[in-house]
N, C-alpha and C positions, 0 to 999 in steps of 0.2 A: 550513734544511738538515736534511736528516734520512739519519740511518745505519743501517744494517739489518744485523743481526746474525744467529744463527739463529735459525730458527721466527718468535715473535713477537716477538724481541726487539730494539728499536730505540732509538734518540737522535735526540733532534729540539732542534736548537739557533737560537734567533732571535735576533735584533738584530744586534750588529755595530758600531752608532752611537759615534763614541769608545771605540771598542776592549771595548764593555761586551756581556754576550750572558749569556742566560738559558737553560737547560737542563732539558728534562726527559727522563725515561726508561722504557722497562717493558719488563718479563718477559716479557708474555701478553699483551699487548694489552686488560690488564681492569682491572691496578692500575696506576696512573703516577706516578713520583715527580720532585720538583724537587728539585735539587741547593742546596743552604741551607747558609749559611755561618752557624753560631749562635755566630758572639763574634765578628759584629758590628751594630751600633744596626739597626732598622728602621725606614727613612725611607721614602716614596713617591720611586720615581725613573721618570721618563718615558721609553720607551724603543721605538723601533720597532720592531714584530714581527711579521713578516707583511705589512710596507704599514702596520701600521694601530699609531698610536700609543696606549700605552696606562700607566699607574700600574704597576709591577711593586715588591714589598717589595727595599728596596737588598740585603737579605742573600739575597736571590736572586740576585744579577746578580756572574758572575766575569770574567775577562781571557780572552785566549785561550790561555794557559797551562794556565787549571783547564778548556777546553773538549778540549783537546788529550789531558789523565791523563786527566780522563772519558771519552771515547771510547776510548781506547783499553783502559783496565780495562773496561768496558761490552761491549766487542766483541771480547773473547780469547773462544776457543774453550774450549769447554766450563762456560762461568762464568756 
């Protein structure tokens, strides 16, 4: 799923699988950033994205709680 903010600015969120979903984001459509949770462990977790299953770092992968603040701090006006 992906959200569109102004100009270039959008959120693009996949998985889903057991409630688990990874998140990235960008300004400009030139730098992207993943949402990373740093206090906690990083394991490989398997996790489907796109159709296509794949390894993603566990402290990437949030609830849909933290896809929900992300989106919506991500796509306030003017920010």
């Amino acid at each position: 799923m992906a959200l569109e903010g102004e100009g270039e600015k959008h959120l693009c969120v996949g998985g889903g699988s057991l409630g688990r979903y990874c998140i990235y984001a960008t300004f400009d459509n030139e730098r992207f950033f993943t949402l990373a949770f740093g206090d906690q462990p990083e394991t490989a977790v398997m996790l489907n994205v796109g159709g296509q299953e794949g390894d993603y770092p566990s402290n990437t992968i949030g609830d849909i709680a933290t896809v929900l603040v992300a989106s919506k701090r991500l796509l306030r006006p003017g920010k």
